[in-house]
N, C-alpha and C positions, 0 to 999 in steps of 0.2 A: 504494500500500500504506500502511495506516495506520500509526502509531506504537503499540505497546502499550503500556498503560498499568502501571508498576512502583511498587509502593508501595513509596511512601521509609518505609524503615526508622527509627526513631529508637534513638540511645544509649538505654542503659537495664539496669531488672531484667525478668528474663523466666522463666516455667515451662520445663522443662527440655525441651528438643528443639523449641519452640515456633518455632525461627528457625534457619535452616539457614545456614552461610559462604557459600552460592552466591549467597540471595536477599539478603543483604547485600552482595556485591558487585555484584549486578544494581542495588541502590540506590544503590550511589556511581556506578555506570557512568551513570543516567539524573539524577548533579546537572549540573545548568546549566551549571558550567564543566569540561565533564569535558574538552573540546577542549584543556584548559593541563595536564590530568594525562600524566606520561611512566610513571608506576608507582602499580601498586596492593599494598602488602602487607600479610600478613597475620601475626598470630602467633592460634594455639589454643591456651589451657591445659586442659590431659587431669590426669585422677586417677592417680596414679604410685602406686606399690605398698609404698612407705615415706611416714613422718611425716616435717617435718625434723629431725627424732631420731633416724628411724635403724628406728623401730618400724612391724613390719608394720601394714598396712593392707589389710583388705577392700572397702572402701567410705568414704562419705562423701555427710553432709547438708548441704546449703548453706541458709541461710538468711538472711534482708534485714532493715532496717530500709527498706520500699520507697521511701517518700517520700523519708528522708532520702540513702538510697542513690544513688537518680535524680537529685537534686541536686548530688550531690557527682561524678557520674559526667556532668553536663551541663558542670560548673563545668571539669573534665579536659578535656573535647573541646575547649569553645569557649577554654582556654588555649593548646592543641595549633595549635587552627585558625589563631592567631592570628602563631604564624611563619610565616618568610619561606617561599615554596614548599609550604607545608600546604595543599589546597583542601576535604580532606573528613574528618573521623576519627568510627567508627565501632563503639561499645565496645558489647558485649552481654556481660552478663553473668547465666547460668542461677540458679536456684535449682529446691530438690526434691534428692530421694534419685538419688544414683551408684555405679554399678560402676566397676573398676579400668579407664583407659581411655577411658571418656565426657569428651565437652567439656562443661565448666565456662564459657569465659570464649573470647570473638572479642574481637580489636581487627585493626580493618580503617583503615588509611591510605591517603586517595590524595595524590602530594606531585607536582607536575614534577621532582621527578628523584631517583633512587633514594636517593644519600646522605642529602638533609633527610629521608625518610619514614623510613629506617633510622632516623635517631637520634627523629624523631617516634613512631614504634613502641615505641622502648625506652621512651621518657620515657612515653610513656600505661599502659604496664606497669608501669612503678617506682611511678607514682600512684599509679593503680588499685590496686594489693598494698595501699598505706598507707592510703589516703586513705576509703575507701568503707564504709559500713557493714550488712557481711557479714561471717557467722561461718561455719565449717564446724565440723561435728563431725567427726569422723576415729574412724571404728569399727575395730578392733583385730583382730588376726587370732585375739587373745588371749580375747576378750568382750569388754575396757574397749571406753573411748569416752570422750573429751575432747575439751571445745568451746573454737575458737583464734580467733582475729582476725587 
């Protein structure tokens, strides 16, 4: 029986739904050292129904500076990678118009062993929020709409 062929995923900005968590983790599953991974985790950021102010929300437009974004989102992974027990990290993040509930944002770690991936997980999330150049607007239950960083 042959091996199928899984296309490795890259970090990145991506259209919205364009990449699914499954066929990202079929990508970390088929890298080369996957025999030293003991854990794969994942965290989803979804569209919550307040601002962090407190103010309804309907929706929400994500949008990139791509070039500079993929940079700054390559520069996060290969820092990640680079601890002890790290073998794979795996950030996608959408752009395009959201309902309340849609995923936004995958970061997928594979680690040998659950504790380094947990704390590699959180560290690729506390970046990525800072680090990346991506806005949202945040439309209003009210009509407004204001665009955050």
């Amino acid at each position: 029986m042959k091996n199928k062929i899984v296309p490795q995923i890259k970090s990145g900005i991506y259209s919205k739904g364009s990449i699914t968590l499954e066929n990202i983790i079929k990508s970390i599953k088929s890298h080369h050292n996957i025999e030293d991974v003991g854990s794969i985790l994942t965290f989803t950021g979804i569209v919550r129904k307040t601002s962090n102010n407190g103010k309804p929300v309907k929706g929400l437009k994500i949008d990139a500076y791509i070039e500079m974004a993929n940079k700054s989102i390559e520069k996060i992974c290969e820092e990640i990678k680079k601890k002890d027990g790290i073998i794979d990290v795996i950030l996608v993040h959408f752009q395009g118009d959201f309902s309340l509930s849609e995923n936004l944002v995958y970061v997928v770690v594979a680690s040998s062993h659950r504790e380094e991936g947990f704390t590699a997980l959180r560290e690729t999330v506390e970046k990525y929020k800072k680090e990346i150049a991506v806005w949202k607007k945040e439309d209003f239950i009210d009509g407004t709409s204001e665009w955050v960083h």
